[in-house]
C-alpha positions as CSV (number, residue, x, y, z in Angstrom):
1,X,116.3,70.8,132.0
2,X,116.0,67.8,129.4
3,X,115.9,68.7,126.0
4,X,112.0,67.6,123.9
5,X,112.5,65.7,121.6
6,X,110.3,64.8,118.2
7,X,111.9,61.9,115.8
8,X,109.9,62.5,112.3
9,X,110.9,59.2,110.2
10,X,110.3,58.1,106.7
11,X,109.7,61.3,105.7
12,X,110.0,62.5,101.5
13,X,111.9,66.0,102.4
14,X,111.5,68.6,100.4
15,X,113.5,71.7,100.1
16,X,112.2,76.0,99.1
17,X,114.7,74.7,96.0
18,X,112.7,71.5,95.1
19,X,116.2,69.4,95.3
20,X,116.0,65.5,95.3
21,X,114.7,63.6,97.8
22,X,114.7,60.2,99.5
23,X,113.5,59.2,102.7
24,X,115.2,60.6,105.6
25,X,114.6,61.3,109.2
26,X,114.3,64.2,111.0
27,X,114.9,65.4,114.9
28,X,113.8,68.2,116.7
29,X,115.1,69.3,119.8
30,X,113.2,71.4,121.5
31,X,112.3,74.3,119.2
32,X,115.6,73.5,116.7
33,X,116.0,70.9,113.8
34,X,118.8,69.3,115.5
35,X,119.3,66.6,113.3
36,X,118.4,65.3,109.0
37,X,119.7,61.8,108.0
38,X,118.9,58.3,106.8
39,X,118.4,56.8,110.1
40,X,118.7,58.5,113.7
41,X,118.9,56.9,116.6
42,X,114.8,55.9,118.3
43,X,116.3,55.6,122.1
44,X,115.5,58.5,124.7
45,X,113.0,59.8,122.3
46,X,109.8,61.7,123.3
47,X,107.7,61.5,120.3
48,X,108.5,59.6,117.4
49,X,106.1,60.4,114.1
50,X,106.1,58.1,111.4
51,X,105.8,60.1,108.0
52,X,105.7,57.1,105.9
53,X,103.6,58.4,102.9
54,X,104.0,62.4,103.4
55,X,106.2,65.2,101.9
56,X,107.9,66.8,105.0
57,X,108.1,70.8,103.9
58,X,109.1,74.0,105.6
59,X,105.7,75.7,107.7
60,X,104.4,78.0,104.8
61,X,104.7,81.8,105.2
62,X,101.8,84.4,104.7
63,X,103.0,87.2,104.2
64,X,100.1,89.7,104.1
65,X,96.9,88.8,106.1
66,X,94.3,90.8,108.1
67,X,93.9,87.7,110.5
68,X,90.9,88.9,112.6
69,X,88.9,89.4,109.1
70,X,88.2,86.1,109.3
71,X,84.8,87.8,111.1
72,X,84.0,89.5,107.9
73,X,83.9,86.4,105.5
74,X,81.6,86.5,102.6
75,X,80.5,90.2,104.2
76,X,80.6,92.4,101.3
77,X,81.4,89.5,98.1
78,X,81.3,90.7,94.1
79,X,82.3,94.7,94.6
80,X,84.9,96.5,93.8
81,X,87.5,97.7,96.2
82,X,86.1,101.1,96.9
83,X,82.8,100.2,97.3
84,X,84.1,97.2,99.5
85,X,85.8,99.4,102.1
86,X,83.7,102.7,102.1
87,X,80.2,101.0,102.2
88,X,80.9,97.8,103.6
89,X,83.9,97.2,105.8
90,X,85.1,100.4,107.4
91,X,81.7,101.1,108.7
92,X,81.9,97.2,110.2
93,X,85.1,97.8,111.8
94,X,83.9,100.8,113.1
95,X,82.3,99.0,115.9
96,X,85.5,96.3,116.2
97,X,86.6,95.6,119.4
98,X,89.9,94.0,121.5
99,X,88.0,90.7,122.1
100,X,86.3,90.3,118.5
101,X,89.4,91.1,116.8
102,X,90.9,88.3,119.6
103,X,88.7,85.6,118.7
104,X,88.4,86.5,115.0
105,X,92.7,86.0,115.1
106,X,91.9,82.8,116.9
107,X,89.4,81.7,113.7
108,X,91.9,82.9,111.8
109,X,94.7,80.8,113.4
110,X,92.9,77.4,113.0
111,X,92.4,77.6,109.5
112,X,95.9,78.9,109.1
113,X,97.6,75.7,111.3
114,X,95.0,73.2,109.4
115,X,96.1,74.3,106.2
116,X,99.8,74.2,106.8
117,X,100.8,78.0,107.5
118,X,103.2,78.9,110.9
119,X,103.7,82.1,110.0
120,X,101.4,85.6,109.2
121,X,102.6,89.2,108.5
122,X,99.3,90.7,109.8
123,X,98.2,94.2,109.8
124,X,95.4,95.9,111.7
125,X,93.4,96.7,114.9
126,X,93.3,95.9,118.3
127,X,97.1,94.4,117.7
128,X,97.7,93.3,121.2
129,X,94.6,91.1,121.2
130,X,96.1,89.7,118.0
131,X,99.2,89.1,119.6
132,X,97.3,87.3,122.9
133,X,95.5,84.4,120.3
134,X,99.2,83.9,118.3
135,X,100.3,83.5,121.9
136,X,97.8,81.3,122.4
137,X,97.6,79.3,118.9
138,X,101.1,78.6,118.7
139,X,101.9,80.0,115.6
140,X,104.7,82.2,114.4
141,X,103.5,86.2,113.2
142,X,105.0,89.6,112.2
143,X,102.4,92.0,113.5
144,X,101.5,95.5,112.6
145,X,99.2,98.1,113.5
146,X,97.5,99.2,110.6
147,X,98.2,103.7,110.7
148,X,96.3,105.4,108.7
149,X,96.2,109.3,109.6
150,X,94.6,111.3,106.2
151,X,97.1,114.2,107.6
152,X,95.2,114.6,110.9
153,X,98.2,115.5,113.1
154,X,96.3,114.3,116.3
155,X,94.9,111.1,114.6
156,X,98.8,110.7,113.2
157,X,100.2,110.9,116.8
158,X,97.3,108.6,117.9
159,X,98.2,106.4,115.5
160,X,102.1,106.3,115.9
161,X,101.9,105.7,119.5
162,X,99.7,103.0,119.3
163,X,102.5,101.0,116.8
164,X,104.9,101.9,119.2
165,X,103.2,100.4,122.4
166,X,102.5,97.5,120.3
167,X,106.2,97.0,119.7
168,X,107.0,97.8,123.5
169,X,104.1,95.3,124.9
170,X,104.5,92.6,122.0
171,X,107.8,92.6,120.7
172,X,109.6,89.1,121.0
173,X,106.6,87.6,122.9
174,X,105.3,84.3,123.0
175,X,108.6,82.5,123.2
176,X,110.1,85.2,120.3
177,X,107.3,83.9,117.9
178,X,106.3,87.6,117.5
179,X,107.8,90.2,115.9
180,X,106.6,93.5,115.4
181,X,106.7,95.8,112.0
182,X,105.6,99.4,111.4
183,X,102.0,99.1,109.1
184,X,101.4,102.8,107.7
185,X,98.5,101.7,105.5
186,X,99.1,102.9,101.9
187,X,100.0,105.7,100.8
188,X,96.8,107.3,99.9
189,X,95.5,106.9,103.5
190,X,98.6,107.8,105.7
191,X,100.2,111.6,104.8
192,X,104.2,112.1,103.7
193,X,104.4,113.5,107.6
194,X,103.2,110.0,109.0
195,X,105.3,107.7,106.5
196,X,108.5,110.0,107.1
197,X,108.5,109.2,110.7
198,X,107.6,105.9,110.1
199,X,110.9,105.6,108.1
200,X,113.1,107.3,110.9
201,X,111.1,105.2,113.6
202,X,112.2,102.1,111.2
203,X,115.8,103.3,111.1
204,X,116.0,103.8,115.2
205,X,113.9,100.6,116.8
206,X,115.6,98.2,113.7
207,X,111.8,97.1,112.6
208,X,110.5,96.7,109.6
209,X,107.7,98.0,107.7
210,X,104.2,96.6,106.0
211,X,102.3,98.8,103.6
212,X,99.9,98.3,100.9
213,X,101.3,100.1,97.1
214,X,99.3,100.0,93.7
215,X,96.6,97.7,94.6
216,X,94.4,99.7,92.1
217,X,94.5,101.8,88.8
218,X,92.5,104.1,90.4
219,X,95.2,104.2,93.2
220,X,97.7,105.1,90.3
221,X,95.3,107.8,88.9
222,X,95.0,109.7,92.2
223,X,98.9,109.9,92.9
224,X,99.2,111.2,89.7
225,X,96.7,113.6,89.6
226,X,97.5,114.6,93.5
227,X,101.6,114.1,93.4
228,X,102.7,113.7,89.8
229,X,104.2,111.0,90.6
230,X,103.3,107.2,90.8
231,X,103.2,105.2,93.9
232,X,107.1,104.2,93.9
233,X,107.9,107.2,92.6
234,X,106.6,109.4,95.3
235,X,107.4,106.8,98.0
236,X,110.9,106.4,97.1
237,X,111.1,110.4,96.8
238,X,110.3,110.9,100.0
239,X,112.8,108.0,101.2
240,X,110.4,105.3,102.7
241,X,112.4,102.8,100.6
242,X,114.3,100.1,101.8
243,X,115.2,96.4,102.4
244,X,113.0,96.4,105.8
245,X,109.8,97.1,103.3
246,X,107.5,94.6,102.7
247,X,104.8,96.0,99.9
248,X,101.6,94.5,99.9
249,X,99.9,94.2,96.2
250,X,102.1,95.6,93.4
251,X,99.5,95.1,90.7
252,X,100.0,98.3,88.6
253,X,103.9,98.6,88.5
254,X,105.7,100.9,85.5
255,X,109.2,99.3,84.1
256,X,110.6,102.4,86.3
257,X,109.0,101.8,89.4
258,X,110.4,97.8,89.2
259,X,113.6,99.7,89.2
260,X,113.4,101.7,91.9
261,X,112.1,98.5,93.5
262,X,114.9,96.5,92.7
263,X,117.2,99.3,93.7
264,X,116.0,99.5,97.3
265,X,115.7,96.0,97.5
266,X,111.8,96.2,98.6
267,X,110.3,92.8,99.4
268,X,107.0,92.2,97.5
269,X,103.6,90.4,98.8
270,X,101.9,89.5,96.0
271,X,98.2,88.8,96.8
272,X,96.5,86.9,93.4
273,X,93.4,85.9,95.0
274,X,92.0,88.7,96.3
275,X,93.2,90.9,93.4
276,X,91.4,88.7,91.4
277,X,88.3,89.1,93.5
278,X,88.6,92.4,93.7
279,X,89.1,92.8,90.0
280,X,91.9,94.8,90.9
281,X,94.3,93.4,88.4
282,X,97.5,91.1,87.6
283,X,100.5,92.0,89.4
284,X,103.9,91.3,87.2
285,X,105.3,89.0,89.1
286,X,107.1,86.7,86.7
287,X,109.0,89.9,85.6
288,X,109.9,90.9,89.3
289,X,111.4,87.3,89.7
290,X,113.5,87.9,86.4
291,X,114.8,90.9,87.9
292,X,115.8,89.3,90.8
293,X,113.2,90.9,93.6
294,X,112.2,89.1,96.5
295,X,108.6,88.0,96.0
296,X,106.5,86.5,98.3
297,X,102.6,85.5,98.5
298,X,100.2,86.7,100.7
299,X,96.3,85.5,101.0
300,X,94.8,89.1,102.2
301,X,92.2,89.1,104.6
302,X,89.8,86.3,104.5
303,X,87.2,89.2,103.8
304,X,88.4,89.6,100.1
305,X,89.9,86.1,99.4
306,X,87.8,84.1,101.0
307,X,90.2,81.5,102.7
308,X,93.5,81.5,103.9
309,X,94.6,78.5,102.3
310,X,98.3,79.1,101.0
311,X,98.8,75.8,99.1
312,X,95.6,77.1,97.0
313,X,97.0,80.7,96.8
314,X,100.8,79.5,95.5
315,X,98.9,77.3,92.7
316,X,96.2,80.4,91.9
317,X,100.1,82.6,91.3
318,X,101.6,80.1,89.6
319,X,98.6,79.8,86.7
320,X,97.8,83.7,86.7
321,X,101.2,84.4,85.2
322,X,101.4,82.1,83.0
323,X,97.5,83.0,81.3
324,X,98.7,86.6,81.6
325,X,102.3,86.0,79.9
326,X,100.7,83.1,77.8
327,X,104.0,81.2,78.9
328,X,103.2,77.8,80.8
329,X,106.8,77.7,81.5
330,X,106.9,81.2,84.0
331,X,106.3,81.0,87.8
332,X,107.0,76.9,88.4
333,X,106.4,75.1,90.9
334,X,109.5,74.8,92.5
335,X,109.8,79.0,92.0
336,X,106.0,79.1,93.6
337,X,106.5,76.7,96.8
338,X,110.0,78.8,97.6
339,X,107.7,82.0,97.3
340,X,105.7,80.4,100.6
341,X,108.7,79.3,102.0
342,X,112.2,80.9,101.8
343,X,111.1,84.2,100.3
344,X,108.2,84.7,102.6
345,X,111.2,84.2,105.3
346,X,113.7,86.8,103.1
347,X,110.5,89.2,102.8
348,X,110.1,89.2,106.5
349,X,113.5,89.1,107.8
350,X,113.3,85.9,109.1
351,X,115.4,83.6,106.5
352,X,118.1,83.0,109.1
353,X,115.4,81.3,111.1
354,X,113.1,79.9,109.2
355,X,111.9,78.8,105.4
356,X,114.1,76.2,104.9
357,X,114.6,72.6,106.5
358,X,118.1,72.8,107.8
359,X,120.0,72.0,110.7
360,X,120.1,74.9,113.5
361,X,116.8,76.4,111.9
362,X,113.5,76.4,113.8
363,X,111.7,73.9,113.8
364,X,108.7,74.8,111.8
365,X,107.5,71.8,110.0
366,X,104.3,70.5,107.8
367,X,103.3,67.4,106.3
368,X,100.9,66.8,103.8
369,X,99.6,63.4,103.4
370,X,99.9,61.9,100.0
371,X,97.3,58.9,100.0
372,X,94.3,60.8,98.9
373,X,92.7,60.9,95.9
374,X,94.1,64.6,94.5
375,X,97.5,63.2,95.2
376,X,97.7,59.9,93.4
377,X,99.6,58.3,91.5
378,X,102.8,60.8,93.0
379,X,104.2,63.6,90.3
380,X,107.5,62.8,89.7
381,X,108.3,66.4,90.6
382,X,107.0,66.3,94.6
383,X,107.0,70.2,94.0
384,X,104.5,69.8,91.5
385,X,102.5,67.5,93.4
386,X,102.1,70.0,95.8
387,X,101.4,73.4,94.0
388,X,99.3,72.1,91.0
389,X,97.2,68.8,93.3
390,X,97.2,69.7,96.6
391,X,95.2,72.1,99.1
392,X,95.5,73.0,102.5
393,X,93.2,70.0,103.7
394,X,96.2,67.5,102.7
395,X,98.1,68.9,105.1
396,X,98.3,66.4,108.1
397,X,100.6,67.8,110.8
398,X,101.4,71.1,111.4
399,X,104.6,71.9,113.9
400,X,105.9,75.7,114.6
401,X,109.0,76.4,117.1
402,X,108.8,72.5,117.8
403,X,105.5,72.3,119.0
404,X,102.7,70.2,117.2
405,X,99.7,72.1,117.0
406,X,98.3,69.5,114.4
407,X,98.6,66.0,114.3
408,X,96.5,63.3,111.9
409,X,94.4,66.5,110.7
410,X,93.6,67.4,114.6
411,X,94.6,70.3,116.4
412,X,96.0,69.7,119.3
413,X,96.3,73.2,121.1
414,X,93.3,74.7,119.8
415,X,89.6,73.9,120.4
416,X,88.1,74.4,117.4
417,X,84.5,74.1,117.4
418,X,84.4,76.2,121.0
419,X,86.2,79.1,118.7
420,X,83.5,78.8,115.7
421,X,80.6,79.4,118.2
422,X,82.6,82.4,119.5
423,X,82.9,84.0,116.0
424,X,79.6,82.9,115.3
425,X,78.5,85.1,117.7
426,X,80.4,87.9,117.3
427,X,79.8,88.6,113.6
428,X,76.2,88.3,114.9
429,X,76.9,91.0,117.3
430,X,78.7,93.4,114.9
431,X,76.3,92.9,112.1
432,X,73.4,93.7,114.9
433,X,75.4,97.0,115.4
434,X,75.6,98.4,112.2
């Protein structure tokens, strides 16, 4: 079997740690980065892409999404987060499906390759279906089902076995571009029975584990009036804790509880958009950083954000702490694009594969396109250029595991417009049922 080969040339390459750049070229082979210099050799190439112009990045990495939500953009806008779930979306998802959550993932994939992302941590239903439109989209993702039990033992069981067959059925897929995690939800919706076996299931099948923690003051209030104990506190007493923990959120964090974090070395998903949105609050993420915790970003669903643009979500972080800490120097640009690009890899377990352009790593590659108006004249930082000017619609090729899925702005495995009408018609449908 000959090897496929992509020659990427002319290229500004940028680094998670913002290091200097001149023009290089790049070669894939097959799905590895096989080769970074001044000038490689054009002979016995399959596809040769001339970057002239464009910063040549590491695929960005979401690290909390609930992709088939795409369905329920704009559903339920302006409310607060318990009126958003109780009244809105949990009686919409009641009547969710394998195939809407399958094309909603699709949606979800399009926008997610167009603006520049080639890899998702997703949590919720009908995982499998996810898992057949990553297959199909091309794209890298950590999938979860989301278990939420509110101590029902048979619901709990239900709910275990249905994470487990998605890790039997899904696990390594699609070339090994899927990887599954354990998803209880949150601690106020799975019981200490549930997230104890989901720690000792963690410990024996080696996955990880993705769960939303103090999203909300309320969701402080109740653990303390139900546990005496914050989130952290209570999670961390009943030994969920660990490296293999990504938590979603974080808002409402106590000096001790970013102990306890740093202590168990959790991985943090820090969502500013939708906690904006959601008026749930500013998570303290310039002080995580300083304490050297791994922080990522996440987008949310595209429910509560409304896009899953990444570029825009990195620059929304980087501003929030700074007009929270009223410091313009916290949260940089070169700390913010390493937070959708190495972290997001550390958070997910997946740093020895990906985040990073280097030799022997996958080949998960974006460019973005600087001759547009919102790019011009170039920064001299290219990090800044691309955290504080750009969006996800200056991204002009998008390549995960060595495949291009995007190419001059145009997908190249996905028919786009074929998916729209699909969701189209299925948020129809669901609203119809309701």
């Amino acid at each position: 079997m000959t090897d496929n080969t992509i020659l990427i040339k002319n290229a500004f390459i940028l680094n998670s740690d913002n290091s200097e750049s001149k023009k290089q070229s790049l070669l894939i082979k097959n799905d590895i980065i096989a080769e970074i210099s001044d000038e490689i050799d054009e002979s016995n190439v399959d596809k040769i892409i001339d970057a002239e112009g464009k910063i040549l990045l590491p695929g960005l990495i979401n690290t909390h999404t609930h992709l088939s939500m795409t369905l329920f953009r704009g559903l339920a806008d302006d409310l607060s987060l318990d009126s958003w779930l109780n009244d809105h979306i949990w009686p919409m998802e009641a009547n969710l499906n394998g195939d809407y959550c399958y094309i909603g993932a699709l949606l979800g994939a399009v926008e997610l390759i167009k603006s520049g992302t080639t890899t998702f941590s997703d949590m919720y239903f009908y995982m499998e279906d996810v898992a057949r439109a990553i297959d199909d989209a091309g794209i890298r993702a950590v999938l979860s089902y989301g278990m939420i039990d509110f101590g029902d033992e048979e619901r709990r069981k239900n709910e275990i076995n249905e994470n487990l067959s998605l890790f039997k059925n899904c696990n390594g897929m699609a070339d090994g571009r899927i990887k599954v995690f354990l998803g209880p939800h949150s601690p106020y919706t799975a019981s200490e029975e549930l997230l104890v076996q989901v720690r000792q299931l963690a410990d024996e099948y080696n996955m990880g584990i993705h769960i939303h923690v103090s999203e909300t003051e309320k969701e402080i209030n109740d653990s303390l009036d139900e546990k005496g104990l914050r989130p952290f506190e209570y999670l961390d007493k009943i030994g969920l804790l660990g490296p293999d923990v990504v938590a979603a959120h974080c808002v409402w964090l106590s000096d001790k509880e970013i102990e306890i974090i740093k202590k168990h070395d959790v991985k943090i998903s820090h969502n500013p958009c939708s906690n904006m949105k959601l008026a749930s609050g500013i998570a303290p993420i310039s002080k995580l950083i300083e304490n050297d915790i791994c922080v990522s970003i996440g987008t949310d669903g595209a429910s509560s954000n409304n896009n899953l643009d990444l570029i825009e979500e990195l620059k929304t972080a980087s501003l929030l702490q700074k007009v929270s800490t009223l410091d313009p120097k916290v949260l940089n640009s070169s700390q913010s694009l390493a937070m959708g690009t190495i972290e997001g890899a550390k958070a997910l377990g997946l740093d020895s594969e990906i985040g990073s352009i280097e030799v022997g790593k996958k080949a998960d590659i974006i460019l973005i396109d600087t001759n547009s108006a919102n790019m011009v004249p170039d920064s001299s930082s290219l990090s800044s250029n691309i955290i504080y000017s750009a969006n996800g619609s200056n991204v002009d090729t998008t390549i995960c595991n060595g495949k291009i899925l995007m190419e001059n702005k145009k997908l190249t495995v996905l028919d786009e417009q074929e998916i729209f009408e699909k969701a189209k018609k299925a948020i129809k449908e669901l609203k119809e049922a309701i």
